[in-house]
C-alpha positions in Angstrom: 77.6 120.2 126.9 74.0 119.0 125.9 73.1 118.3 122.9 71.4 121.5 121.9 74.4 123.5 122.9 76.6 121.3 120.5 74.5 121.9 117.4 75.0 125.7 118.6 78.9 124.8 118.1 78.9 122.5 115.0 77.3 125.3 113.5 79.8 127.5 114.1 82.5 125.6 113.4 81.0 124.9 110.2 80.3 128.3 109.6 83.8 129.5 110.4 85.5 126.5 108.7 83.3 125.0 106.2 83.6 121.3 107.5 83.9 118.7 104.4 83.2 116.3 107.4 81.9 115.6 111.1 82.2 112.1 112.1 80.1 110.9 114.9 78.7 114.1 115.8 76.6 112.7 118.8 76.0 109.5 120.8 75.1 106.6 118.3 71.7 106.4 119.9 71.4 110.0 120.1 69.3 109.5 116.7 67.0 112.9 117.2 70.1 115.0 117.2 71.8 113.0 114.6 68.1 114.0 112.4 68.2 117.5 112.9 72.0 118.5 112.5 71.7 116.5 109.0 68.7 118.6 108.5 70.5 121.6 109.2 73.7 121.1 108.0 74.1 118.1 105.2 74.0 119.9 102.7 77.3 121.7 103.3 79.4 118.3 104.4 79.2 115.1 105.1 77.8 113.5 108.5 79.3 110.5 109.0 78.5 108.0 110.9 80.7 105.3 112.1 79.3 103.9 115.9 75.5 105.1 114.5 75.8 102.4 111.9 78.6 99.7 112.8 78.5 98.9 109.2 75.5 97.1 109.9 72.8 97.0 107.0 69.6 97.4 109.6 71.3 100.4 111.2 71.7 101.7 107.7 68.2 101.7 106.8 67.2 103.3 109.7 69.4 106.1 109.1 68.5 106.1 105.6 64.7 106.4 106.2 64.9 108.8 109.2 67.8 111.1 107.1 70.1 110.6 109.8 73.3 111.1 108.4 74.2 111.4 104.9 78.0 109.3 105.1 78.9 105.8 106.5 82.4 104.8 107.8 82.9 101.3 106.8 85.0 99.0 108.4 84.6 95.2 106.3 85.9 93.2 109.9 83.1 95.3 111.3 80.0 93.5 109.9 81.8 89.9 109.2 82.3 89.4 105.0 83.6 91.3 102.3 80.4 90.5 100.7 78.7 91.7 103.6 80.4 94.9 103.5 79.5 95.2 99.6 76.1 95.3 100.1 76.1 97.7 102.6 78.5 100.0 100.3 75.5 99.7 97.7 72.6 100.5 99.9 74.5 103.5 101.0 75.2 104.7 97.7 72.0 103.4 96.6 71.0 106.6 98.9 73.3 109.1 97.4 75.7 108.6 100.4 79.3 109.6 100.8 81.5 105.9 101.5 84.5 106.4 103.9 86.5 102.9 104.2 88.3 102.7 107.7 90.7 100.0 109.2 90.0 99.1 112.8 92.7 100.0 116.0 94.8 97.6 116.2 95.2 96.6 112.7 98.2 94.4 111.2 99.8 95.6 108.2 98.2 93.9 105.6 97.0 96.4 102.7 94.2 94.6 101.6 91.8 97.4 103.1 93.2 100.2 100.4 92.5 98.0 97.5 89.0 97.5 99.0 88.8 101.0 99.4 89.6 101.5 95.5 87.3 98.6 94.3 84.0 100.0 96.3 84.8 103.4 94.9 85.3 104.8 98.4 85.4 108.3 98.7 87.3 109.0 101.3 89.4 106.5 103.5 90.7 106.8 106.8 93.5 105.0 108.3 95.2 107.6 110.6 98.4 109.8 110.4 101.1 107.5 109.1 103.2 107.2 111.6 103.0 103.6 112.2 104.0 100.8 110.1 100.2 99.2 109.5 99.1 102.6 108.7 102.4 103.6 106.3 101.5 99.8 104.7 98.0 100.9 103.3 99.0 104.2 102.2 102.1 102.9 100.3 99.4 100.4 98.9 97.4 103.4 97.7 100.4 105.1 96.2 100.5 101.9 93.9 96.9 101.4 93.1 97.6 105.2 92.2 100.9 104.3 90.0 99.2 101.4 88.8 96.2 103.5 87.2 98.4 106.4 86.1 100.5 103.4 83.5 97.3 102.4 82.6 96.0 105.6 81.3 99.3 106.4 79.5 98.8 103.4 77.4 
């Protein structure tokens, strides 16, 4: 299918669905299309892009100036730092952007990713169906950031 013909479907899917999100729509050099299915479409959900913008701050701009997408996927072992990955989370929201935090395949089960995922405000994140033990690990750890902030609010 060309590239033409699957703006032709997102629409549709979008029209019979109401997407909240596509994720890496097209080819991450694909930047034309990326462009004119934000044009079309972002303001009814989110286009995210994950292998457009690797997390990577020059990427970023880019799709910031040319309105490429409107969401970023960030994954903090993606660009190097945590601080790293903070100032990307800032420029993106400096543009109005939706943040998505993400693991990377192959993850261990440390948790630290859902609490980084709280502290930058993330609005969505994305660490698969639970059915493995890494992945169960960072939702459990969101269920106590959750707990955690409901005793808090009682007080």
């Amino acid at each position: 299918m060309d590239e033409k013909a699957l703006l032709e479907y997102y629409k549709q899917l979008n029209s019979q669905y109401r997407l909240a999100i596509l994720e890496d729509p097209y080819h991450e050099d694909a930047w034309d299309s990326w462009r004119e299915l934000t044009a079309l479409l972002g303001d009814q959900m989110t286009i995210l892009g994950d292998d457009l913008l690797v997390t990577n701050p020059k990427r970023l701009e880019k799709a910031i100036n040319e309105k490429s997408c409107n969401g970023i996927l960030v994954k903090p072992n993606q660009i190097g730092t945590v601080t790293e990955t903070i100032k990307v989370v800032k420029q993106a929201r400096d543009a109005g952007w939706k943040v998505a935090t993400s693991h990377r395949s192959g993850e261990t089960n440390d948790s630290f990713i859902a609490d980084f995922a709280v502290g930058v405000g993330s609005d969505y994140t994305k660490f698969g169906a639970p059915a493995r033990g890494e992945r169960v690990a960072k939702y459990n750890r969101l269920s106590a950031i959750e707990m955690e902030f409901a005793q808090i609010i009682r007080k």
